[in-house]
C-alpha positions as CSV (number, residue, x, y, z in Angstrom):
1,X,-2.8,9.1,26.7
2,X,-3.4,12.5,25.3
3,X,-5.8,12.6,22.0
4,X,-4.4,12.2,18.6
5,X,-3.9,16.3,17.5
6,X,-5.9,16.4,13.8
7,X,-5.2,19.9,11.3
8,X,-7.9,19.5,8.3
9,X,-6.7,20.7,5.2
10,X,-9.2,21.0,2.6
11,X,-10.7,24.3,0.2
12,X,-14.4,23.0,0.6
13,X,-16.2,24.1,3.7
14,X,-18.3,21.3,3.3
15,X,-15.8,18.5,3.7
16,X,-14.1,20.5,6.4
17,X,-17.1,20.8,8.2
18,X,-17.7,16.8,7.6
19,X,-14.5,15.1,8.3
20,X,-14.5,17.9,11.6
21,X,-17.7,15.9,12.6
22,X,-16.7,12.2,11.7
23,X,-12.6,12.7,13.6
24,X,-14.3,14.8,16.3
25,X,-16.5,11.5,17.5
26,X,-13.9,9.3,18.3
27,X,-12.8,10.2,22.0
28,X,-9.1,9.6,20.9
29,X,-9.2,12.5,18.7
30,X,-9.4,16.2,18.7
31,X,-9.4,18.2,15.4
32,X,-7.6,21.1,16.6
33,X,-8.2,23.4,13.7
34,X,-9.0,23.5,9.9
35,X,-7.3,25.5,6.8
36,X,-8.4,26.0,3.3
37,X,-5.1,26.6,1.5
38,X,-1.7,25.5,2.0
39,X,-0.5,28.9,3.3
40,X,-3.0,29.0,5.6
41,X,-2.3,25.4,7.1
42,X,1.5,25.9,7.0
43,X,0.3,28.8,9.8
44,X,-1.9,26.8,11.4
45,X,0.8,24.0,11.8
46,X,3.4,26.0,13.6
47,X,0.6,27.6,16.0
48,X,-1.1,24.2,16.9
49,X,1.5,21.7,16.2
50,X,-0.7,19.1,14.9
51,X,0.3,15.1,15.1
52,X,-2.1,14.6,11.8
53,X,-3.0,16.1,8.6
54,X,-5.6,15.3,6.4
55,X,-4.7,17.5,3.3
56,X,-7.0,17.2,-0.4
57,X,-4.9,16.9,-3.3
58,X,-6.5,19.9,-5.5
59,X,-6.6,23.5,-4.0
60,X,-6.4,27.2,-4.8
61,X,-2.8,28.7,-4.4
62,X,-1.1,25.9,-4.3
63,X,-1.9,22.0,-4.8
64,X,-1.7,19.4,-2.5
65,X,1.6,17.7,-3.8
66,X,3.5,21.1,-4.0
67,X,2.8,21.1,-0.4
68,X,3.4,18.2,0.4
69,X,6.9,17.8,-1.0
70,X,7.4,21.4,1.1
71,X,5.7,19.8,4.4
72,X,7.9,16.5,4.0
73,X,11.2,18.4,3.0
74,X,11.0,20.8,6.1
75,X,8.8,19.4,8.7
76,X,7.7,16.0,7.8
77,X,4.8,14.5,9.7
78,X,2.1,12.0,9.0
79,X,-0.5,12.8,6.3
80,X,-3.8,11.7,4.8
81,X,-4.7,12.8,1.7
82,X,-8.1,13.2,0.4
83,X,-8.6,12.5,-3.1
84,X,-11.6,12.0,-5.8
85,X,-12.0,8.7,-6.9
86,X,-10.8,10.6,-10.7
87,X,-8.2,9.1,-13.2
88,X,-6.7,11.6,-12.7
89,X,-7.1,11.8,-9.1
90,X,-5.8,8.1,-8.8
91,X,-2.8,9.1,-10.3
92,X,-2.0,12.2,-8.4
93,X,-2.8,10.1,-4.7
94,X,-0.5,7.9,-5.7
95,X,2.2,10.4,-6.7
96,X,1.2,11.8,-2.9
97,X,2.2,8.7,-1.4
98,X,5.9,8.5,-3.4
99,X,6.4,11.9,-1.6
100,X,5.5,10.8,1.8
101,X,1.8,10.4,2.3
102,X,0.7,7.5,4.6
103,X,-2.0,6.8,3.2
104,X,-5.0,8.4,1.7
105,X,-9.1,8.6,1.7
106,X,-11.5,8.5,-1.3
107,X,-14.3,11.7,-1.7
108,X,-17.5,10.0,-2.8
109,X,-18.8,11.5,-5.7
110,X,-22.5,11.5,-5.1
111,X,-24.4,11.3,-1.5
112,X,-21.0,13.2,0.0
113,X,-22.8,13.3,3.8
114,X,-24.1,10.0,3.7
115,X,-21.7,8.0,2.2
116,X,-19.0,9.9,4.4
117,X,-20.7,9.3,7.5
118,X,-20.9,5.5,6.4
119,X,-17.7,5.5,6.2
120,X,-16.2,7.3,9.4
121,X,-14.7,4.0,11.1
122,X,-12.4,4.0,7.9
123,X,-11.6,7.4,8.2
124,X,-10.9,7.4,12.2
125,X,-8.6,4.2,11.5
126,X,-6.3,5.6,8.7
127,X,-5.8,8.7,10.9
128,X,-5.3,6.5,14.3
129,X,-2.4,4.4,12.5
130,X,-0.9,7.6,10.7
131,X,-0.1,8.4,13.9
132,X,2.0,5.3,14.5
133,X,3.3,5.6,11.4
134,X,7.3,6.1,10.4
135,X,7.4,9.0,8.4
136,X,10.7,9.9,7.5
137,X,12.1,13.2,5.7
138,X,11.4,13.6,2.2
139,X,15.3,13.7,1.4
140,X,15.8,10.1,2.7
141,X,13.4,9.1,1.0
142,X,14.4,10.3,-2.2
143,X,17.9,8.7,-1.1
144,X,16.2,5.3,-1.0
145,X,14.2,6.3,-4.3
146,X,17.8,5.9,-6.2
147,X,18.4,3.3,-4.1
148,X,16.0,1.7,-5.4
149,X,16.1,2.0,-8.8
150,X,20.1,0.7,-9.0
151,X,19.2,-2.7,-10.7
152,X,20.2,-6.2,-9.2
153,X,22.4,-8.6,-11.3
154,X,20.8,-10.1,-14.1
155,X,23.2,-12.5,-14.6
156,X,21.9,-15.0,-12.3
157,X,19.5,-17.3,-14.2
158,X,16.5,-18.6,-12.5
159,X,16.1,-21.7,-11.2
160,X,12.5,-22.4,-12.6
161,X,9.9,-20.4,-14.2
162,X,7.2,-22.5,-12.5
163,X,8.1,-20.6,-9.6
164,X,4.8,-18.0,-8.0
165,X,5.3,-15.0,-6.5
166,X,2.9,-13.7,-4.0
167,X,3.3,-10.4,-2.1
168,X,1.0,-8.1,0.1
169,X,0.8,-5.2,1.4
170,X,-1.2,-2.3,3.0
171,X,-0.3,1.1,4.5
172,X,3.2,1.9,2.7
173,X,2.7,-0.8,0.0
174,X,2.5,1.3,-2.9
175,X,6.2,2.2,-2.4
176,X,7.6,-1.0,-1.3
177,X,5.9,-2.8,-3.9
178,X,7.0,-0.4,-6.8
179,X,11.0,-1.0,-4.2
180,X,11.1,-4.4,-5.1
181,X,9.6,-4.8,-8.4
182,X,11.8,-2.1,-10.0
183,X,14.4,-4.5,-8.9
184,X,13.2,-7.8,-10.4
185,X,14.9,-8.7,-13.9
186,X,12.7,-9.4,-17.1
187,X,12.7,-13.1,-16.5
188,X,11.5,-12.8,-13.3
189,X,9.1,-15.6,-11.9
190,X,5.3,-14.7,-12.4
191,X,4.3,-12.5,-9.6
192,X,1.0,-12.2,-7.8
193,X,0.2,-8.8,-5.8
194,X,-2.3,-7.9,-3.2
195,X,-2.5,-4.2,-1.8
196,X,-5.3,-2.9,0.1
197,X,-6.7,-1.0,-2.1
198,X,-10.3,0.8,-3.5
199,X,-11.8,0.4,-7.4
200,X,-9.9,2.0,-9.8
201,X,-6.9,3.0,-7.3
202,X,-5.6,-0.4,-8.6
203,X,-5.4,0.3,-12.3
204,X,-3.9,3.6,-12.1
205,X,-1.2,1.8,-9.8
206,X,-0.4,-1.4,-12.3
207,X,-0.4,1.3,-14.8
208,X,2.2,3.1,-12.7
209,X,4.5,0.2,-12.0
210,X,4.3,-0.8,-15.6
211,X,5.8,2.4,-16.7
212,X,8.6,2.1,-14.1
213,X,9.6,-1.8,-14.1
214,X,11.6,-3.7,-16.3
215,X,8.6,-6.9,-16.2
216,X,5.2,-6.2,-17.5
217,X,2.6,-5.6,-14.8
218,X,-1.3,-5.1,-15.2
219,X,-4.3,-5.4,-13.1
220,X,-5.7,-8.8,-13.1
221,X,-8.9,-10.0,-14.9
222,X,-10.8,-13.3,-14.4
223,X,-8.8,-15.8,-16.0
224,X,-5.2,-14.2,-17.1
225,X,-2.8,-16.3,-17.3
226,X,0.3,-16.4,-14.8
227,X,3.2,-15.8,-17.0
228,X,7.0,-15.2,-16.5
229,X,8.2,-11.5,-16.4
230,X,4.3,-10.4,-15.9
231,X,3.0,-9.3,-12.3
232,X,-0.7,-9.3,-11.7
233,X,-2.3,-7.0,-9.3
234,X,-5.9,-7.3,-7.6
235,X,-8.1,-5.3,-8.4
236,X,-10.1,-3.2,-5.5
237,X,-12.9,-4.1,-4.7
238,X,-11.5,-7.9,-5.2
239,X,-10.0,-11.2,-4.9
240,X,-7.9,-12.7,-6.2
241,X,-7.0,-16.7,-6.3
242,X,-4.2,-18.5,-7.9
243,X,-5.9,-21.5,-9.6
244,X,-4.6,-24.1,-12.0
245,X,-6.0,-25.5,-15.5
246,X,-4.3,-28.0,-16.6
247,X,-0.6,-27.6,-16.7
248,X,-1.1,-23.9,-16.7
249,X,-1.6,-21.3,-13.7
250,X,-4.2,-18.9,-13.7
251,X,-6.2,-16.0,-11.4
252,X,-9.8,-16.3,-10.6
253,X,-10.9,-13.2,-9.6
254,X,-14.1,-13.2,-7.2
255,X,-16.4,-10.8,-5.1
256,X,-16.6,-13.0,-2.4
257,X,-17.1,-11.9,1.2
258,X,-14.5,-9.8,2.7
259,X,-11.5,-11.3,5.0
260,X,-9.7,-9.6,7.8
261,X,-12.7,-7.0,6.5
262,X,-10.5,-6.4,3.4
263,X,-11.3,-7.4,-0.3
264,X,-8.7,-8.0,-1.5
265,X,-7.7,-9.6,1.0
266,X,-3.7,-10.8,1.2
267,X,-5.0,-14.2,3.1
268,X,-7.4,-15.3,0.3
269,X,-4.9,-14.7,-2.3
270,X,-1.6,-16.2,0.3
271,X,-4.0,-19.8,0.7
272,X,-4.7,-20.4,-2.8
273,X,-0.7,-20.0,-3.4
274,X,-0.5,-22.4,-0.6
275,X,-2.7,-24.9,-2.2
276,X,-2.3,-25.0,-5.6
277,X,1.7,-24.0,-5.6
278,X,2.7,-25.4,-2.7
279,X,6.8,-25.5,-2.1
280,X,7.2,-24.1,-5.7
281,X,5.9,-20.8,-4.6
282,X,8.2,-17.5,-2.5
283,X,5.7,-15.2,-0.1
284,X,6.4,-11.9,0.6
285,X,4.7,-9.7,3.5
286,X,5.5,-5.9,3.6
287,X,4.2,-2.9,5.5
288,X,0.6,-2.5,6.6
289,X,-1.7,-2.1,9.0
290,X,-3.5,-5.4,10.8
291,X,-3.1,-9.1,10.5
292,X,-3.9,-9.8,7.2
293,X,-1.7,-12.3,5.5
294,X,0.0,-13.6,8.5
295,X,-2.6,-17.0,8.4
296,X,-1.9,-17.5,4.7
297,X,1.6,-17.1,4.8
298,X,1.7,-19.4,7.4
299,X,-0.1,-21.4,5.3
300,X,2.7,-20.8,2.5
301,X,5.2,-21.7,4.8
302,X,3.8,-25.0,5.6
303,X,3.3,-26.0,2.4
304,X,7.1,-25.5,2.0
305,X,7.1,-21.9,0.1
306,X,9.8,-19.6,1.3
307,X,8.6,-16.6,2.9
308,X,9.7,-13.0,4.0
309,X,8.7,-10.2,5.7
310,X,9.8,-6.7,5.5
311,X,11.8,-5.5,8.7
312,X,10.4,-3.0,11.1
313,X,13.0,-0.5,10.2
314,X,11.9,0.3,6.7
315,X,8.0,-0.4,7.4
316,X,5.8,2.5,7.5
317,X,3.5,0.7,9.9
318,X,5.0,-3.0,11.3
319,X,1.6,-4.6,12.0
320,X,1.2,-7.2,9.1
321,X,5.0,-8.4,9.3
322,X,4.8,-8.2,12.6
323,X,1.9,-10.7,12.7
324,X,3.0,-13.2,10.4
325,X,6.2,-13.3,12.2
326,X,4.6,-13.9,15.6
327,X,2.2,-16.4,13.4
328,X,5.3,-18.4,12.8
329,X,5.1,-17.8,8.9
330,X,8.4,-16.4,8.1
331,X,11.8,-17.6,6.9
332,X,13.8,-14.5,6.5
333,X,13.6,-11.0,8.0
334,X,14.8,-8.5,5.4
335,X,15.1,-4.6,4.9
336,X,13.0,-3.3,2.2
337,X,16.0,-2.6,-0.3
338,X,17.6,-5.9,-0.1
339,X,14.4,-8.2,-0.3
340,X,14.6,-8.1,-4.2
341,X,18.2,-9.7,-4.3
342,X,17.0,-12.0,-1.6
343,X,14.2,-13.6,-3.8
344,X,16.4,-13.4,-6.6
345,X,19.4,-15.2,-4.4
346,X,16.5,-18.1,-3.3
347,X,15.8,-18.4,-7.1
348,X,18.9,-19.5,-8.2
């Protein structure tokens, strides 16, 4: 197999030079060039025909979203972006990945060598599974954006409000999550979210999803209550557990080791739905990369929950539902737009 083709995109030499170094050890990747503005790279691209770009969200000339909604229009390809860990950073990332990013990489703000050479096994994987990625044209996806935001019935009522929710995700999650919450009526059962995320990416993503969804959505702290119409998400950097006290349902959220080498982990937060919801709980598994989830929605399914998975088609990367369908764990096979009405349809 011939290497994976890498075009760096960033105005710092520095983190040129360092992410050159990092990609450039893995013998399944060559970094074929750098650039340190967009018009630059959008030369470099047609000369060396990268199958990966890394691109940083702020730069001289022309900023990283501008060019990406350009790149993704005209020639779309997989992309990384390389953000701060800012507010305002967190915000823009996740704007990138509306418009077509894969998936992106946080600049450490102090100790940049050391704490980027710490963390080059991250960096080679996110660019590895870009390149297995499904990166379709920016147009489509805008397509599916209206799609997407054409509300199901709400004249179905639900069965119970008792019912748990539990969805996770990874690599494309941040769109598919944001798919089928847009799509969930005010009275929709409480909803529990895991996406593999860092610190404060989490917040600046509830926050998103709040301003977009009919239900209220937040990210969790210890001991929130899990409420009708409200949809909790984990916060990075931890995990989160359905627990019960008394008649009432809440989150613990914990710091405890990391599973499938994720915290949060989908599987930690899947088994506690298992255990204390049992069949009065609905499991959803969308895109991602790995295994995670596939044990505890298994787990889900055995305790009689119904569970789905997104379909290949509409995944940016089929590796978690592909897992937890070869794990046995799933009911239903669904395309990303239709899974809302299909929870909503096993509600009633």
């Amino acid at each position: 197999m011939r290497k994976i083709r890498v075009l760096i995109v960033d105005d710092s030499a520095l983190i040129r030079q360092l992410l050159t170094e990092l990609l450039s050890t893995d013998p399944d990747i060559e970094v074929v060039g750098t650039a340190c503005d967009p018009f630059v790279a959008r030369q470099r691209i047609k000369e060396l025909h990268p199958d990966v770009l890394t691109l940083d969200v702020e730069m001289p000339k022309m900023d990283g979203l501008t060019f990406l909604e350009k790149l993704m229009t005209g020639h779309p390809m997989p992309v990384v972006m390389v953000s701060s860990l800012t507010e305002a950073g967190c915000q823009t990332t996740l704007k990138a990945l509306e418009l077509g990013a894969v998936d992106f990489f946080t600049k450490p703000k102090i100790d940049l060598r050391d704490e980027i050479s710490e963390r080059a096994e991250e960096l080679v994987g996110k660019v590895k599974m870009a390149m297995q990625a499904h990166v379709r044209p920016l147009s489509h996806n805008r397509v599916e954006d209206v799609k997407s935001r054409t509300p199901v019935s709400r004249t179905a009522m639900l069965k119970t409000t008792d019912k748990i929710l539990g969805i996770g995700a990874s690599t494309g999650g941040t769109e598919a999550i944001r798919t089928v919450l847009q799509q969930m009526p005010a009275d929709a059962p409480p909803i529990l979210i895991t996406q593999h995320m860092p610190e404060r990416f989490t917040k600046a993503f509830a926050d998103r999803l709040n301003s977009l969804c009919e239900i209220l959505v937040k990210e969790a702290c210890d001991g929130d209550s899990v409420l009708p119409g409200q949809a909790l998400v984990a916060p990075g950097n931890y995990h989160m557990e359905l627990i019960r006290s008394g008649a009432r349902y809440q989150v613990h959220i914990t710091q405890g080791p990391p599973v499938n080498r994720h915290r949060p982990s989908v599987d930690v937060m899947f088994h506690s739905i298992a255990q204390i919801a049992g069949s009065n709980a609905l499991g959803v598994i969308l895109t991602g990369m790995g295994a995670d989830g596939a044990q505890g929605l298994l787990a889900m399914r055995q305790a009689g929950a119904a569970t789905v998975a997104q379909d290949e088609a509409t995944c940016v990367v089929f590796g978690m539902p592909k897992e937890a369908i070869k794990a046995g764990a799933v009911d239903k096979i669904v395309p990303l737009q239709h899974i809302s009405s299909a929870l909503l349809t096993m509600l009633t």
